[in-house]
N, CA, C and O atoms as CSV, one atom per row, in Angstrom:
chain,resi,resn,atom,element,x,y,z
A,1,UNK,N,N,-7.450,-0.678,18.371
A,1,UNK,CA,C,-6.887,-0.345,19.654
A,1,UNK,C,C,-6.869,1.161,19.793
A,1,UNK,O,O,-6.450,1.876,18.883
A,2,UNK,N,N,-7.317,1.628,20.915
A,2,UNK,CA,C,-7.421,3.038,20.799
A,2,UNK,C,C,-6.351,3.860,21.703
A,2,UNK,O,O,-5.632,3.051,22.290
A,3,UNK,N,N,-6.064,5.005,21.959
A,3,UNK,CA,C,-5.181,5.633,22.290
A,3,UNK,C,C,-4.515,6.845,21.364
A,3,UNK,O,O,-4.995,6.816,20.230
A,4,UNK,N,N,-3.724,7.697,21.516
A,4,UNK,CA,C,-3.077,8.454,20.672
A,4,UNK,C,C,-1.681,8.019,20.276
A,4,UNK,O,O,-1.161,7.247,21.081
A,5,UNK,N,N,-1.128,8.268,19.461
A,5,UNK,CA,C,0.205,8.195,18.814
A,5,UNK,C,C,0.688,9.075,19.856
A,5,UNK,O,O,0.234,10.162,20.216
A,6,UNK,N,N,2.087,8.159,20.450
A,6,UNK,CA,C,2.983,8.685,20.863
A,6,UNK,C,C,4.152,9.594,20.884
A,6,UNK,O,O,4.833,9.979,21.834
A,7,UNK,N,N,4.216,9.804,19.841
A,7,UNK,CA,C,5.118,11.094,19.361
A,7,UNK,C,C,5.305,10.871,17.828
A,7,UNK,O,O,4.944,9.823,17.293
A,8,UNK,N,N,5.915,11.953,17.108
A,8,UNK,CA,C,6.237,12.184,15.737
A,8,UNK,C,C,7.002,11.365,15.298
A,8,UNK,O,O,7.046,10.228,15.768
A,9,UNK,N,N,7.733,11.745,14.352
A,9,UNK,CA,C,8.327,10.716,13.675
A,9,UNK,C,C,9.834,10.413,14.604
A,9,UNK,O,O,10.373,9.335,14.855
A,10,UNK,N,N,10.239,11.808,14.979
A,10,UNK,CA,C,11.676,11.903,15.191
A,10,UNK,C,C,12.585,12.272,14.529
A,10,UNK,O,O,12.401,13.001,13.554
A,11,UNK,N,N,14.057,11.757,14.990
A,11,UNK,CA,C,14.954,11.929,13.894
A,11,UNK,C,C,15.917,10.568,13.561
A,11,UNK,O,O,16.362,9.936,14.518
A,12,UNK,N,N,16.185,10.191,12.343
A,12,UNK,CA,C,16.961,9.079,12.118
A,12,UNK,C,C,18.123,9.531,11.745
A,12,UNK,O,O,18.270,10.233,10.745
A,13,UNK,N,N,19.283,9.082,12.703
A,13,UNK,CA,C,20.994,9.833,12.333
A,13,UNK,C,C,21.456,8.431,12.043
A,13,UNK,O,O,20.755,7.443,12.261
A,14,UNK,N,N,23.147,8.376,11.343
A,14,UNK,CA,C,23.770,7.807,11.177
A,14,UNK,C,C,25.011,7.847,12.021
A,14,UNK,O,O,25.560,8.934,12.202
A,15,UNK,N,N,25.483,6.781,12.537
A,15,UNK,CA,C,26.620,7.258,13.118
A,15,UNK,C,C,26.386,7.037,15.037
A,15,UNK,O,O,25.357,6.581,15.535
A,16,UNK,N,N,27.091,7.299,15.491
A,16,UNK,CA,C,26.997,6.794,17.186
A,16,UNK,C,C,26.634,8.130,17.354
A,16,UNK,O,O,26.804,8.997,16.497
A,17,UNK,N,N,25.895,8.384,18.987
A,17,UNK,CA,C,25.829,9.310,19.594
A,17,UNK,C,C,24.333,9.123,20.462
A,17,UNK,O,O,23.930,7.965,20.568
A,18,UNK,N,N,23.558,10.153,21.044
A,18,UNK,CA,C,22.796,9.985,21.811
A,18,UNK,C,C,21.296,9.329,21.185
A,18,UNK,O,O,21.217,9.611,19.989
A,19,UNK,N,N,20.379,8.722,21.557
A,19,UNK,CA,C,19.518,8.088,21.024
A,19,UNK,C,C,19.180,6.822,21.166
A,19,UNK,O,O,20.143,6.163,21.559
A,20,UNK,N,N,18.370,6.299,21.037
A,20,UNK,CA,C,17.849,4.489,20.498
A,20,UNK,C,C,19.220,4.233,19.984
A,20,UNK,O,O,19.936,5.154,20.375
A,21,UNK,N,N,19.994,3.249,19.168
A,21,UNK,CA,C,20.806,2.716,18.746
A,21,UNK,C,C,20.647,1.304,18.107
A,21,UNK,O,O,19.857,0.543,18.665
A,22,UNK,N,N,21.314,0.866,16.991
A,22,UNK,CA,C,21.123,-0.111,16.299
A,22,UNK,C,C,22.231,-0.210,15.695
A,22,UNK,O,O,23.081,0.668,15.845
A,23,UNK,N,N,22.467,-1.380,14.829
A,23,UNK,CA,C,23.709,-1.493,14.332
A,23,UNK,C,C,23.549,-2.598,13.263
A,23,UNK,O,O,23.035,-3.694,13.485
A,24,UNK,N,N,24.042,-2.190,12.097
A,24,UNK,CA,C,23.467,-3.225,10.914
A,24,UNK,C,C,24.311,-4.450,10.717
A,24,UNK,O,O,24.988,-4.566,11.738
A,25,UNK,N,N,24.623,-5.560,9.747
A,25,UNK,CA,C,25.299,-6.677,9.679
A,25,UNK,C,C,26.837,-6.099,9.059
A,25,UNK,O,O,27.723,-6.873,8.698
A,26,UNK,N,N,26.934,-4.901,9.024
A,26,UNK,CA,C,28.346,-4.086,8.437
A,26,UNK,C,C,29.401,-3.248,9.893
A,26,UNK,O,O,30.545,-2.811,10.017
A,27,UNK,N,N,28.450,-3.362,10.558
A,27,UNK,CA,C,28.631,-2.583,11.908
A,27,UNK,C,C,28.271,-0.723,12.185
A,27,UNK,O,O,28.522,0.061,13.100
A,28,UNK,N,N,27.506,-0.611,10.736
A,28,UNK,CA,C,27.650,0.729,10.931
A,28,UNK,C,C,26.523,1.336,11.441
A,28,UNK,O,O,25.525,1.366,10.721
A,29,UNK,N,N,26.471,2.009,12.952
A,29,UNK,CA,C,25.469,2.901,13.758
A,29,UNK,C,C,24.232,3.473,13.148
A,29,UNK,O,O,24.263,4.042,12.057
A,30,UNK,N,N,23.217,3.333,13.803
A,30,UNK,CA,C,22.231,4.085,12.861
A,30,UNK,C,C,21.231,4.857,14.898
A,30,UNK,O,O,21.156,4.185,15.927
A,31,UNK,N,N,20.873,5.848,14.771
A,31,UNK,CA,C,20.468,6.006,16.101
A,31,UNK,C,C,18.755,6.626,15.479
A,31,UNK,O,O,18.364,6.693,14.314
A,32,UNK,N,N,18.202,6.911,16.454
A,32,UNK,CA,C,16.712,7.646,16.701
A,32,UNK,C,C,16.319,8.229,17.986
A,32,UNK,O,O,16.167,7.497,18.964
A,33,UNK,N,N,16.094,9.847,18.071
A,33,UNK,CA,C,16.361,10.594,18.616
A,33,UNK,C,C,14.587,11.249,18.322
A,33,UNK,O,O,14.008,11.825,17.401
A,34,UNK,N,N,14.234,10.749,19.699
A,34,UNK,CA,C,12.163,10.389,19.663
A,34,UNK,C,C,12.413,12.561,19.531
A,34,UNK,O,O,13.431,13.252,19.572
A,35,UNK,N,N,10.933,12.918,19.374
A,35,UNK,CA,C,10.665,14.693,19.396
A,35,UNK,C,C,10.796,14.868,20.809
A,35,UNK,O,O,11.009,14.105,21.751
A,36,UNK,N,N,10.576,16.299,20.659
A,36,UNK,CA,C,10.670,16.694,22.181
A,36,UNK,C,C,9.124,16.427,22.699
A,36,UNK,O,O,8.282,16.665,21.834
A,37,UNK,N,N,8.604,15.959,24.000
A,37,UNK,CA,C,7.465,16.001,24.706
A,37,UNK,C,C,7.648,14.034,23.794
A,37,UNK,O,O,6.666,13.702,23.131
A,38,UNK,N,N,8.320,13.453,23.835
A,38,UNK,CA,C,7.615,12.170,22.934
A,38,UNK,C,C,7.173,11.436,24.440
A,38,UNK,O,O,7.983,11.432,25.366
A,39,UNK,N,N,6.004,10.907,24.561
A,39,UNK,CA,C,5.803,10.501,25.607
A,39,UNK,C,C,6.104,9.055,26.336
A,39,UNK,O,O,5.891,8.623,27.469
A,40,UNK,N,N,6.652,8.559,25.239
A,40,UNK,CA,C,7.194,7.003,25.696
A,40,UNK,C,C,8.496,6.846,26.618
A,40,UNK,O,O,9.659,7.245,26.563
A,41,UNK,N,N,7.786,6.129,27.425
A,41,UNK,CA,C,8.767,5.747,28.104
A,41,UNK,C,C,9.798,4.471,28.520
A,41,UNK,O,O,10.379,3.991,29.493
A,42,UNK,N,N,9.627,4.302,27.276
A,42,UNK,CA,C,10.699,3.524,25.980
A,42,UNK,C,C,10.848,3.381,24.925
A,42,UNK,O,O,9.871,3.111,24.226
A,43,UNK,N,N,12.329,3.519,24.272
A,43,UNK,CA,C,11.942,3.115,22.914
A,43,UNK,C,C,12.910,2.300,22.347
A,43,UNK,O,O,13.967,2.277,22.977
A,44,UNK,N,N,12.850,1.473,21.120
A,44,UNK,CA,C,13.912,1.164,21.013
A,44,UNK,C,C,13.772,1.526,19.266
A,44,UNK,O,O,12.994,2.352,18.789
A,45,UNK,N,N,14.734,0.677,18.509
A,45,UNK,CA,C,15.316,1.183,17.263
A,45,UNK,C,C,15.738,-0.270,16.664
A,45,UNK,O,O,16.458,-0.917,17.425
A,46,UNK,N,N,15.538,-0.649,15.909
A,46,UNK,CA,C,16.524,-1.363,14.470
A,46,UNK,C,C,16.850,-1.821,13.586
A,46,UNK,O,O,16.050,-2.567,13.021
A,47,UNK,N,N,17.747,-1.685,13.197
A,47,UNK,CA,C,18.086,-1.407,11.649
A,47,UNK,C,C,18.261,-3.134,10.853
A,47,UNK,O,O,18.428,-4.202,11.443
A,48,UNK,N,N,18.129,-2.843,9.109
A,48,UNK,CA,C,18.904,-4.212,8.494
A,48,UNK,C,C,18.906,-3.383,7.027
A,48,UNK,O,O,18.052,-2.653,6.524
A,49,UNK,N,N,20.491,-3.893,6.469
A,49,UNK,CA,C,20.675,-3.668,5.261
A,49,UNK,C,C,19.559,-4.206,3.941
A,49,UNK,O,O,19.153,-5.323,3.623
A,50,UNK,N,N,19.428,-3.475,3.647
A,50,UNK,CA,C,18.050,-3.802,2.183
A,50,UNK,C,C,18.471,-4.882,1.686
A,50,UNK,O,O,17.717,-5.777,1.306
A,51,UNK,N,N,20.328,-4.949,1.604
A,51,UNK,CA,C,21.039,-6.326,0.824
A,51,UNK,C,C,21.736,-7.521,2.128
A,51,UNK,O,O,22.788,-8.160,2.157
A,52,UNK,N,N,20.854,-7.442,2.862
A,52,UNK,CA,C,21.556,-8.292,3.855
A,52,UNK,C,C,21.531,-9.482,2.999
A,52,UNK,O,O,20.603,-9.837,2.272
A,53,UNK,N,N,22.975,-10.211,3.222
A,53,UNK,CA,C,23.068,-11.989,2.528
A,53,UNK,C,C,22.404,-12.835,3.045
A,53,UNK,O,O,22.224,-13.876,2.412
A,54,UNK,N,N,21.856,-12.691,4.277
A,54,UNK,CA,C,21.130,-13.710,5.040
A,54,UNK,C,C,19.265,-13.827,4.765
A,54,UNK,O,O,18.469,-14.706,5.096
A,55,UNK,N,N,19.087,-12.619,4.080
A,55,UNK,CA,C,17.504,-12.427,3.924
A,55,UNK,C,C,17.002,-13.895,3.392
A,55,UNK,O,O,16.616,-14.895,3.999
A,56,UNK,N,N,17.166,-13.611,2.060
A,56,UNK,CA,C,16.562,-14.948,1.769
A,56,UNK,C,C,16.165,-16.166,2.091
A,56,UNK,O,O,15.151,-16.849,1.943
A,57,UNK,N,N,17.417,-16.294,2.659
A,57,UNK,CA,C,17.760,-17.973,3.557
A,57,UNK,C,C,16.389,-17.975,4.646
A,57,UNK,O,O,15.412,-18.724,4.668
A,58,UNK,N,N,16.865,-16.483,5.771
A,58,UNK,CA,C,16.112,-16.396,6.776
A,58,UNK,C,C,14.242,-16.719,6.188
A,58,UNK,O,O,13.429,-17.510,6.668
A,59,UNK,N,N,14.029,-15.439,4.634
A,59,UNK,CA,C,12.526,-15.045,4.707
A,59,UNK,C,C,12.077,-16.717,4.324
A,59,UNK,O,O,11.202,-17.216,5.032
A,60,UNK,N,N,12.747,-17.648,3.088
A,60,UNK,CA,C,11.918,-18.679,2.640
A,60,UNK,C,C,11.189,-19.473,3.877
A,60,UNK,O,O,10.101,-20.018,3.695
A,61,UNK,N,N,12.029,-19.513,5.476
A,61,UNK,CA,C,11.671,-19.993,6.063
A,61,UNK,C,C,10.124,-19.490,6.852
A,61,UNK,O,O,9.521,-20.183,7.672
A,62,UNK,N,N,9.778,-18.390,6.460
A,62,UNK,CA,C,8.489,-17.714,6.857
A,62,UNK,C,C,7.468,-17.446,5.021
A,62,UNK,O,O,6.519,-16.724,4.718
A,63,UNK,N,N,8.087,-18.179,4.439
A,63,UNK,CA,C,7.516,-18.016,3.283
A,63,UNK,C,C,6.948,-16.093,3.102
A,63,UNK,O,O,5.825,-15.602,3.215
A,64,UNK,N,N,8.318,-15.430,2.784
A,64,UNK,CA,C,7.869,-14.295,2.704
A,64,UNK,C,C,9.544,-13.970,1.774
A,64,UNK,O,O,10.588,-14.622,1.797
A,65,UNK,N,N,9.140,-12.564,0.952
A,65,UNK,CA,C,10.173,-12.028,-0.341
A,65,UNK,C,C,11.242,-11.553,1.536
A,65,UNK,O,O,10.944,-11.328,2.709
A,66,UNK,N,N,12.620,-11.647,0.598
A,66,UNK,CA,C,13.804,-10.704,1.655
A,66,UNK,C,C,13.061,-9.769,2.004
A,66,UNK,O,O,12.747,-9.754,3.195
A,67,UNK,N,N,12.653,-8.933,1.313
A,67,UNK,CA,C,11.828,-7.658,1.641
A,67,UNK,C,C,10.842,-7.717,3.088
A,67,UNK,O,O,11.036,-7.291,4.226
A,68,UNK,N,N,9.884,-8.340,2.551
A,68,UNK,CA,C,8.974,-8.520,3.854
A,68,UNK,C,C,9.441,-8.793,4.813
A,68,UNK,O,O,9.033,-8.460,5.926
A,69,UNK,N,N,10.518,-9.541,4.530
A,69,UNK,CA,C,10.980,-10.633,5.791
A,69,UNK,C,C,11.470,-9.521,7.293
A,69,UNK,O,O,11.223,-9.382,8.491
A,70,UNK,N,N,12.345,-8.909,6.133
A,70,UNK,CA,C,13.308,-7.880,6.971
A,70,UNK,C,C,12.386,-6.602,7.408
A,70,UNK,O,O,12.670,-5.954,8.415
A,71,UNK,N,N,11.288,-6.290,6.602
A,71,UNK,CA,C,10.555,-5.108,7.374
A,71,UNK,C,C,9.683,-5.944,8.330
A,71,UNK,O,O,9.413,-5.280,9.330
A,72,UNK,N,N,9.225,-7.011,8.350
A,72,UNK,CA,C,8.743,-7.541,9.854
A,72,UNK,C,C,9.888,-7.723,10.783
A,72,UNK,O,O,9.800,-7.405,11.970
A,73,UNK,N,N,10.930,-8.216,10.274
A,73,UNK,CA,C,12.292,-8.739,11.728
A,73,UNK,C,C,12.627,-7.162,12.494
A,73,UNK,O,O,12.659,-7.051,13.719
A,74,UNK,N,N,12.865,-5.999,11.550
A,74,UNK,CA,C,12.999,-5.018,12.542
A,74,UNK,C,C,11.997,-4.532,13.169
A,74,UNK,O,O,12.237,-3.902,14.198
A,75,UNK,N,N,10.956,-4.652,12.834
A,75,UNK,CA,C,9.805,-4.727,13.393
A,75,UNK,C,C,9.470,-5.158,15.036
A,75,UNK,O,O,9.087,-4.687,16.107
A,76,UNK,N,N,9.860,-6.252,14.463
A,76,UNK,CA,C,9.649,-7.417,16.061
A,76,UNK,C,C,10.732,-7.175,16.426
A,76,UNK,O,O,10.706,-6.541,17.481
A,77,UNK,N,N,11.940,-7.422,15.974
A,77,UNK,CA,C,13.273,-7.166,16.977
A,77,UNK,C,C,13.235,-5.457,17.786
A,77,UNK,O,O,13.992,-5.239,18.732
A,78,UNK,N,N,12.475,-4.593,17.376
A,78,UNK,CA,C,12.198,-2.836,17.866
A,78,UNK,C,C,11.783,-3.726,18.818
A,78,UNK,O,O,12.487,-3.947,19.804
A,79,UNK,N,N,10.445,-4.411,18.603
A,79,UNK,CA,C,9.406,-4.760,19.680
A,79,UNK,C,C,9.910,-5.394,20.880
A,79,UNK,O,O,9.511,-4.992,21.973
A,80,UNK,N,N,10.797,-6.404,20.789
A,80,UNK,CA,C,11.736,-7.668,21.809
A,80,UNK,C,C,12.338,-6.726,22.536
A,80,UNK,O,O,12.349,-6.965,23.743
A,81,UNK,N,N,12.977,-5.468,22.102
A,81,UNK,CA,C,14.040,-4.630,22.428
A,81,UNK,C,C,13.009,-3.908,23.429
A,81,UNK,O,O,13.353,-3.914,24.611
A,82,UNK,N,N,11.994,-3.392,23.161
A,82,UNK,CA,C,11.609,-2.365,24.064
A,82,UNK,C,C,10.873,-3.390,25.298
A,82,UNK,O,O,10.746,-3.068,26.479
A,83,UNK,N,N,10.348,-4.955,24.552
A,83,UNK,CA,C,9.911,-5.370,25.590
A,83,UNK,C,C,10.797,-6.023,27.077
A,83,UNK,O,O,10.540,-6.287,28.252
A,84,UNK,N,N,11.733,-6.056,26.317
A,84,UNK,CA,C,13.608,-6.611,26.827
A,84,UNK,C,C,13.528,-8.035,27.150
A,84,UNK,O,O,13.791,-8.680,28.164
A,85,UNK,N,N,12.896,-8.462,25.487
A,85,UNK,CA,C,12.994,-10.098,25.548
A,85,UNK,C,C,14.081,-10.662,24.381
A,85,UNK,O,O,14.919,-9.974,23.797
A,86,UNK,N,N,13.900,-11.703,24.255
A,86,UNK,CA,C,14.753,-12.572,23.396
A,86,UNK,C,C,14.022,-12.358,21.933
A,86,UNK,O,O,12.847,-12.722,21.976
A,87,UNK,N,N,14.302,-12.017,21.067
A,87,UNK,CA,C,14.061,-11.989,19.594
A,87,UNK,C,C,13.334,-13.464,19.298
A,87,UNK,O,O,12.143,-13.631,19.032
A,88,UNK,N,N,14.295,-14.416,19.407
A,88,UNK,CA,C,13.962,-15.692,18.956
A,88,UNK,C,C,13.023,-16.183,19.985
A,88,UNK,O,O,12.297,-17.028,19.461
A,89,UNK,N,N,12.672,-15.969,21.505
A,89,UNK,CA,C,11.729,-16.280,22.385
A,89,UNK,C,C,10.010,-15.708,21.683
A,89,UNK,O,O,8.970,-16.364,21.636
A,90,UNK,N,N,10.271,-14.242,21.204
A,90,UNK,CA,C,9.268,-13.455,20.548
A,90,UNK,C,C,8.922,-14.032,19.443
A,90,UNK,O,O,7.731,-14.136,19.148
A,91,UNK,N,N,9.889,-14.494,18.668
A,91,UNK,CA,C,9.011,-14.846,17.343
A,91,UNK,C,C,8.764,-16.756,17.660
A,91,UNK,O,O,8.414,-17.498,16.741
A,92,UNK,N,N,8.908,-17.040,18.452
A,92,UNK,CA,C,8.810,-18.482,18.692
A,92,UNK,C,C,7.347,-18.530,18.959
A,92,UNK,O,O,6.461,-19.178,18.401
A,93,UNK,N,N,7.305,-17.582,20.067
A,93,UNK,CA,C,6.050,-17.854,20.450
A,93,UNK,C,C,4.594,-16.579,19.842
A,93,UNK,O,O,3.384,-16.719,20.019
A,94,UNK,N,N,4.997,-15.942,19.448
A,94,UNK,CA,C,4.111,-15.572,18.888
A,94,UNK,C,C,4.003,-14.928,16.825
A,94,UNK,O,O,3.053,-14.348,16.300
A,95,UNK,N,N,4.985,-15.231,16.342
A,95,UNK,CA,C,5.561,-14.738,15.250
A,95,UNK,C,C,6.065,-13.401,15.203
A,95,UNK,O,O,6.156,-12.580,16.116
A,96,UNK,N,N,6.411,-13.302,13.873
A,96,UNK,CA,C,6.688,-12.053,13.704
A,96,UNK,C,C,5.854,-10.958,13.429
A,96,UNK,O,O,5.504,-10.909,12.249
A,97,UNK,N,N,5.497,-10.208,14.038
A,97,UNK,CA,C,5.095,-9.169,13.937
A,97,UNK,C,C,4.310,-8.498,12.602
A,97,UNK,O,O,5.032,-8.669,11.620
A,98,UNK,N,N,3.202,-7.865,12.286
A,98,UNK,CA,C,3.256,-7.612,11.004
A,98,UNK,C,C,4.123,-6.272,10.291
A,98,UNK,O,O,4.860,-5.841,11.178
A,99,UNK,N,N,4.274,-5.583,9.211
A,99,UNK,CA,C,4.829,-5.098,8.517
A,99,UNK,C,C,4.400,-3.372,8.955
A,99,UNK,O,O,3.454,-2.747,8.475
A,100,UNK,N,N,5.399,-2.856,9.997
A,100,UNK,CA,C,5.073,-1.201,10.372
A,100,UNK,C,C,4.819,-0.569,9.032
A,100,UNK,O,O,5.132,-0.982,7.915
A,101,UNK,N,N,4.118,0.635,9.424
A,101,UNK,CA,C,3.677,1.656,8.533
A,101,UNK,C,C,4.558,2.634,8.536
A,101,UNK,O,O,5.554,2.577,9.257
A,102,UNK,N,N,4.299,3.699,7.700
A,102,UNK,CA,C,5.123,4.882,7.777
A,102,UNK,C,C,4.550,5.915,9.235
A,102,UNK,O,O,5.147,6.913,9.640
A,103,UNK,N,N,3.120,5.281,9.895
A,103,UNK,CA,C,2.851,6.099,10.263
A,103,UNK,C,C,2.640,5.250,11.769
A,103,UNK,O,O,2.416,4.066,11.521
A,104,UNK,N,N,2.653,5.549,13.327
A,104,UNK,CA,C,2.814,4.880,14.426
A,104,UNK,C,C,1.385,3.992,13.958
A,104,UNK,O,O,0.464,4.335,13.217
A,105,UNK,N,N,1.567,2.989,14.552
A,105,UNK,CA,C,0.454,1.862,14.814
A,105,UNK,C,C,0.188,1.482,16.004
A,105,UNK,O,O,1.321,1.472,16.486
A,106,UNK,N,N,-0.420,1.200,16.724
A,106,UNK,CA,C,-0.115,0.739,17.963
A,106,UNK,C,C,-0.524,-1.257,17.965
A,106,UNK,O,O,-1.437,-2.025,17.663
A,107,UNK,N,N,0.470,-1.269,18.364
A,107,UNK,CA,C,0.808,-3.083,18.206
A,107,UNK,C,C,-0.006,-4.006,19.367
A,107,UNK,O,O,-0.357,-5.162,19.132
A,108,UNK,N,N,-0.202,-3.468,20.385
A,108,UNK,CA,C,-0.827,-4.036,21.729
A,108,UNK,C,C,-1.173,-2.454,22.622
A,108,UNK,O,O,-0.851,-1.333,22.227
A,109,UNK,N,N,-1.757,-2.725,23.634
A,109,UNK,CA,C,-1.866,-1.739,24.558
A,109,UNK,C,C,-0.810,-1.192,24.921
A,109,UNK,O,O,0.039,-1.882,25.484
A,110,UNK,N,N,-0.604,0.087,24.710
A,110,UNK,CA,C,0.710,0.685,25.391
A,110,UNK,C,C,1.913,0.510,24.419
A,110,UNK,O,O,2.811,1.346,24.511
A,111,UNK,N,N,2.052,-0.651,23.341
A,111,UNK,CA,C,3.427,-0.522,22.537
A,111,UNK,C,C,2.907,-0.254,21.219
A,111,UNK,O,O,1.856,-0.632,20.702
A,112,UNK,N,N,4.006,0.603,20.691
A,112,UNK,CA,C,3.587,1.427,19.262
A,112,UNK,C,C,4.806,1.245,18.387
A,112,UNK,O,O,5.837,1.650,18.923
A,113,UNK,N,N,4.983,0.612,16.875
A,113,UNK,CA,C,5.417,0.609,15.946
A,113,UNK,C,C,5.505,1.583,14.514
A,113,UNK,O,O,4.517,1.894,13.848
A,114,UNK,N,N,6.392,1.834,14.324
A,114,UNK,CA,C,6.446,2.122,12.796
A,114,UNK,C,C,8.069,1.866,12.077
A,114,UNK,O,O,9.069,1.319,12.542
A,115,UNK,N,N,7.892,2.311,11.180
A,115,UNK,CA,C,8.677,2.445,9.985
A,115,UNK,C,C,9.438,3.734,9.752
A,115,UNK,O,O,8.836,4.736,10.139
A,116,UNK,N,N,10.750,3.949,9.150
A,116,UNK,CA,C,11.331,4.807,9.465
A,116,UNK,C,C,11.571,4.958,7.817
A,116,UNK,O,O,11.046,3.989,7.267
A,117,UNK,N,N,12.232,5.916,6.795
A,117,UNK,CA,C,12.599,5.543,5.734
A,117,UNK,C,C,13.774,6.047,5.874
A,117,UNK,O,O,14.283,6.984,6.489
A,118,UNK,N,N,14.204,4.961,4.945
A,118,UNK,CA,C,16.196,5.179,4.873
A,118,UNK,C,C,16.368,4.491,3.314
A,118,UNK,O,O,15.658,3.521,3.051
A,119,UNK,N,N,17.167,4.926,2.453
A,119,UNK,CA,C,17.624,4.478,1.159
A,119,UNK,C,C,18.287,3.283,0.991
A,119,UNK,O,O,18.531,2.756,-0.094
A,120,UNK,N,N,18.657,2.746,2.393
A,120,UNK,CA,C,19.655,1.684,2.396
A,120,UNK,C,C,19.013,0.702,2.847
A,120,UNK,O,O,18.899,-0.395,2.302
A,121,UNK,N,N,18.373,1.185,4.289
A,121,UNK,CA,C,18.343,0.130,4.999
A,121,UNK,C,C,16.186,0.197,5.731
A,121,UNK,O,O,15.386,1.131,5.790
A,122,UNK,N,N,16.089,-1.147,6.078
A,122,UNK,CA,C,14.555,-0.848,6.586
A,122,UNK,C,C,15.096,-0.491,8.393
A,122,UNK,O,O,15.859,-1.072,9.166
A,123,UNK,N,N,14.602,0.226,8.450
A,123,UNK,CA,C,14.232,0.645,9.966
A,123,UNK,C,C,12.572,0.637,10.516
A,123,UNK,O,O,11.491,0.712,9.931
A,124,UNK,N,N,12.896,0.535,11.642
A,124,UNK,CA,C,11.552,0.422,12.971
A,124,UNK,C,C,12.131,0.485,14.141
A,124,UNK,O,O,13.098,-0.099,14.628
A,125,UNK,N,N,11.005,1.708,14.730
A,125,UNK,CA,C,11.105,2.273,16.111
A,125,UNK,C,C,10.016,1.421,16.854
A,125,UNK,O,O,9.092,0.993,16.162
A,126,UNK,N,N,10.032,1.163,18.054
A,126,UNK,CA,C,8.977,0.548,19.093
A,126,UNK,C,C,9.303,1.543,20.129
A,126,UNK,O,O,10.404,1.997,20.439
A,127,UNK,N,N,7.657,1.898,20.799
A,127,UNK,CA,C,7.843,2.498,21.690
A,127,UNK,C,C,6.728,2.321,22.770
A,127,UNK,O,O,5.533,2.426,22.496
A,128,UNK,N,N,7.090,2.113,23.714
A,128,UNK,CA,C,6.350,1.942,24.867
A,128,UNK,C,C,6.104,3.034,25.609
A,128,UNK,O,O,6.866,4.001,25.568
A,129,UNK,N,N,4.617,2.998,26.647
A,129,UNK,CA,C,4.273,3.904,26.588
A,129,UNK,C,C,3.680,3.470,28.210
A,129,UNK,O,O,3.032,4.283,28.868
């Protein structure tokens, strides 16, 4: 798919304030705050704890490790968010998403994925364009 990457990486904060916004299974804020000139004109953000209790349960059902599971769900849930659909409508009908990079991908025409790094938790930005 061709096109340019939509902006840099950004910035990933903790905590409430201006930005994308997300919120993990603990309740605690995580935001993304696109560069300046980022050209999307949407984006969204979100987060999941590395130790969420629910991984497992959720990934066996996609036959995939917690790991995978959860770097595709924020993945697709970024994606649902910017497309402003239902999570479970998105992966019903078309699955989940594959596994963002560290570096933008572009997922379809016009929407762009990646991966964010955090010590705790997997993050993914979607951004429309």
């Amino acid at each position: 798919m061709g096109g340019a990457e939509p902006c840099g990486a950004g910035t990933l904060l903790e905590g409430r304030g201006a930005g994308a916004r997300s919120y993990d299974h603990h309740g605690a804020a995580f935001r993304w705050v696109p560069p300046a000139g980022c050209a999307a004109r949407r984006w969204a953000l979100d987060v999941e704890a590395k130790d969420h209790p629910a991984a497992a349960g959720m990934a066996a059902r996609f036959g995939l490790s917690a790991d995978a599971f959860l770097r595709r769900w924020t993945a697709s849930e970024a994606l649902a968010k910017v497309l402003d659909r239902p999570i479970l409508d998105l992966v019903r009908r078309e699955g989940l998403v594959c596994e963002p990079g560290r570096a933008w991908r572009e997922h379809q025409p016009g929407m762009w994925l990646r991966a964010l790094d955090h010590p705790t938790h997997w993050v993914a930005v979607a951004v429309r364009l």
